[in-house]
C-alpha positions, -999 to 999 in steps of 0.1 A, spaced: 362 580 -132 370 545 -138 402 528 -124 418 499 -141 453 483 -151 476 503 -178 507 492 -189 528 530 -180 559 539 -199 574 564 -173 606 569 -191 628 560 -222 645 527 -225 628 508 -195 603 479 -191 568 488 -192 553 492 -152 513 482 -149 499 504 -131 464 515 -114 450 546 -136 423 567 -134 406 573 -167 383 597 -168 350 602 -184 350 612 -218 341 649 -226 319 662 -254 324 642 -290 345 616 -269 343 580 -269 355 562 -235 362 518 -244 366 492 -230 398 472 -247 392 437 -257 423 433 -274 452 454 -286 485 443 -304 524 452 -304 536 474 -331 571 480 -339 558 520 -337 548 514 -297 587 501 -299 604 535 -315 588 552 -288 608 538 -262 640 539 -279 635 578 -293 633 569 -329 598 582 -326 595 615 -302 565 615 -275 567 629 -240 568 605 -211 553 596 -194 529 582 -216 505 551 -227 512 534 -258 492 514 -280 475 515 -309 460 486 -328 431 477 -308 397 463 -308 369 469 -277 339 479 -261 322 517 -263 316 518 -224 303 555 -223 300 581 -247 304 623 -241 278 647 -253 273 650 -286 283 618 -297 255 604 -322 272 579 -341 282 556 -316 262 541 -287 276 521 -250 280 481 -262 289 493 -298 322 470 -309 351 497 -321 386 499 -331 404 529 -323 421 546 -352 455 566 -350 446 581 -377 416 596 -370 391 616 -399 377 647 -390 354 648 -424 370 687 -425 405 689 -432 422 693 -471 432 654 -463 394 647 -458 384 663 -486 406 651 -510 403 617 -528 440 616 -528 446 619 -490 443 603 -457 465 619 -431 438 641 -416 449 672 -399 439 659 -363 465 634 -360 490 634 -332 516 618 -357 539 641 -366 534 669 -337 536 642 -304 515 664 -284 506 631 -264 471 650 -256 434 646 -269 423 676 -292 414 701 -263 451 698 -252 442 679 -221 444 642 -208 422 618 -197 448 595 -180 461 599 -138 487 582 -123 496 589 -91 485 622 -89 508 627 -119 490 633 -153 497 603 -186 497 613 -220 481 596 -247 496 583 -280 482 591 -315 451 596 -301 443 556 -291 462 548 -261 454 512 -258 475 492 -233 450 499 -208 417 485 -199 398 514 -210 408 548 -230 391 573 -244 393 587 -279 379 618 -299 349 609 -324 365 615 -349 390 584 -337 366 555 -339 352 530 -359 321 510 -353 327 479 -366 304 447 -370 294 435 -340 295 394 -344 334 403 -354 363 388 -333 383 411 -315 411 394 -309 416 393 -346 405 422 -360 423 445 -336 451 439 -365 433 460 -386 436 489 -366 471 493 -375 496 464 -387 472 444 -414 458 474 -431 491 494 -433 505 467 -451 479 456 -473 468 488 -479 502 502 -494 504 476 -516 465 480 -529 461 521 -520 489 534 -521 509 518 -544 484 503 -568 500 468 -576 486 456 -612 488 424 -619 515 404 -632 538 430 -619 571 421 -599 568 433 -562 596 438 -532 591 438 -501 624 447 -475 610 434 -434 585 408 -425 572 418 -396 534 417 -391 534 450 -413 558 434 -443 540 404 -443 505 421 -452 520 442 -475 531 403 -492 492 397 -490 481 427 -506 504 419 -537 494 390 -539 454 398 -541 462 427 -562 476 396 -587 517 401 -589 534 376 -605 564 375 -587 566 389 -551 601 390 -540 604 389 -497 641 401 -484 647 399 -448 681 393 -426 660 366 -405 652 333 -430 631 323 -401 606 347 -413 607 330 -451 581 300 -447 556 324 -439 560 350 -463 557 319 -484 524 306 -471 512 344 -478 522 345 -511 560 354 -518 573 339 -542 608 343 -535 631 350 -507 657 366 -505 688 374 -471 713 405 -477 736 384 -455 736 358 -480 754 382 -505 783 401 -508 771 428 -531 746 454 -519 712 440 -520 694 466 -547 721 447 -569 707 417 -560 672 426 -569 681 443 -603 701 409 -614 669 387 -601 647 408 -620 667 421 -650 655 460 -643 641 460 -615 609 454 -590 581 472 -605 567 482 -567 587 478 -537 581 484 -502 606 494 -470 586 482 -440 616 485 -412 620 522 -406 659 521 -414 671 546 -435 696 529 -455 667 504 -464 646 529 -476 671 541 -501 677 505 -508 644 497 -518 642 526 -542 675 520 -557 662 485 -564 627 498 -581 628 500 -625 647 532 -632 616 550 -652 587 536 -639 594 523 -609 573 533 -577 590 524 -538 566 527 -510 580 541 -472 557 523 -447 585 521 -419 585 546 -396 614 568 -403 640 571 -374 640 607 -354 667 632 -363 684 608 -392 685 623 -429 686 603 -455 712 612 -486 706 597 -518 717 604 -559 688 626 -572 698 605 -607 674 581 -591 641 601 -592 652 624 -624 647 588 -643 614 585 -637 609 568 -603 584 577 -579 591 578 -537 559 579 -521 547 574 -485 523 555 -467 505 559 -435 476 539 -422 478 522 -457 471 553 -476 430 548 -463 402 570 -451 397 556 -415 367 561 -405 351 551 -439 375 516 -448 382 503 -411 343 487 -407 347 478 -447 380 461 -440 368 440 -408 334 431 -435 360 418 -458 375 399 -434 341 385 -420 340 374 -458 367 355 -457 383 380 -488 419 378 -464 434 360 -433 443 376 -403 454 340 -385 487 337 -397 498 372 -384 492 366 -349 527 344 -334 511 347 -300 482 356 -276 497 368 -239 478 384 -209 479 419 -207 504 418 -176 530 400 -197 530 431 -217 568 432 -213 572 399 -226 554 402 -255 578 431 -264 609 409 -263 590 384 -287 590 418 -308 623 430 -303 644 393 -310 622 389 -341 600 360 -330 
């Protein structure tokens, strides 16, 4: 058993307590690591407001990069001093998902049922005498987890952590629904509603998939001269108009975006961003985590046309296959990871780095 820092989320809606944690030692086809470096996800965030349902008390964290410290029996693929990142959505090799060339969500993920377990229905986190739960499998805002097999990515080892940790979650969800899921051609017409870390790689992956115009709307202009440097080519506020923003879009555009993207996790963007998509042959992305409990009503007219709503998760790819090709393209210099990270904190100003999140900065 190792014992080591954790930032603990005991309940809804309050700060983030480090604590001392026991971690355990993983079990058979389990990976125990040590975290180098993890970042702060706007998903981490729903957690602690309820727009994403886990039970508390519980570790978040999910974009990571570290250290295999141990491995459990069985474990072939990965050896103790291999570098990792974590992945939340793991790949079993088994499932239909697997098997498909179409899909990615493998079966095994802890997305959509929040069991806040490991596979065998147990945890490997103590606090207190009280038992923690894991999140999607990763659990990274401590100084070492443990993860199933099937969760893990060896990765290069001369790559840097503290930047390819983004490709464990925020970079490759973005850039991959614009290149996977989507399929951006070039010279097509792209938008893009929120520039977070996750928006702003979905602006990167239109732009190497060759769009001609890349159209960035956000209700902070602070985020503009970056989308710029990435490759928008326009930006656009809501606030800045009196008419509803798909409106906007269809009069920039003349018939709308070709692709478009909703990369907030608000309902009323989502049907935005599909509204604001060409009426036949359009195709508008969900990448945004939708909000628990909220339905979303919109005029079937819409799809009937033509249109296709898809989702996105993980950036539509296979994660235990693309995560170590995705950190060799970045070791080639094929994409930048620089611009997305605003700032590098301690682990114990965990709390602060949330309210960097939360007021947009």
């Amino acid at each position: 058993v190792i014992k080591c820092k954790a930032a603990v989320m005991w309940e809804a809606n309050k700060p983030f307590s480090i604590e001392e944690v026991e971690v355990a030692p993983p079990k058979a086809h389990e990976v125990r690591i040590k975290v180098v470096a993890t970042g702060i996800c706007r998903s981490d965030d729903h957690v602690t407001t309820g727009g994403l349902v886990m039970p508390f008390p519980i570790i978040l964290g999910h974009e990571a990069a570290g250290i295999v410290e141990s491995v459990g029996q069985g474990v072939t693929s990965i050896k103790p001093g291999d570098k990792v990142i974590p992945l939340f959505v793991p790949q079993c090799g088994e499932c239909s998902s697997c098997l498909s060339t179409k899909g990615n969500l493998c079966r095994k993920n802890d997305i959509g049922s929040g069991a806040g377990l490991m596979p065998d229905g147990t945890t490997r986190f103590t606090c207190k005498g009280k038992a923690i739960h894991h999140f999607i499998g990763t659990s990274t805002f401590t100084e070492y987890t443990v993860v199933h097999e099937s969760s893990v990515a060896k990765i290069d080892s001369a790559a840097p952590l503290e930047k390819v940790c983004l490709i464990g979650c925020g970079f490759s969800t973005g850039y991959g629904a614009a290149v996977q899921t989507a399929k951006v051609e070039p010279g097509s017409t792209c938008a893009i509603f929120g520039l977070g870390g996750v928006g702003l790689s979905v602006v990167m992956g239109c732009k190497a998939a060759g769009a001609a115009r890349i159209i960035a709307v956000d209700i902070n202009s602070n985020k503009f001269a970056k989308a710029r440097e990435l490759g928008a080519t326009d930006c656009v506020n809501p606030k800045d108009f009196k008419k509803p923003i798909h409106e906007v879009l269809i009069e920039m555009t003349g018939c709308g975006v070709d692709y478009s993207f909703e990369v907030i996790g608000h309902t009323e963007t989502m049907a935005a961003a599909l509204a604001c998509c060409q009426y036949n042959y359009g195709v508008s992305v969900i990448v945004g985590v939708p909000p628990a409990t909220q339905k979303i009503t919109f005029d079937p007219m819409l799809l009937f046309t033509g249109r296709t709503w898809k989702g996105s998760v993980f950036g539509g790819w296979k994660s235990k296959d693309s995560v170590p090709k995705l950190v060799a393209d970045y070791m080639k210099k094929k994409f930048v990871l620089d611009p997305l990270i605003t700032h590098t904190l301690p682990f114990t100003k965990i709390n602060e780095g949330f309210d960097l999140l939360r007021t947009g900065k």
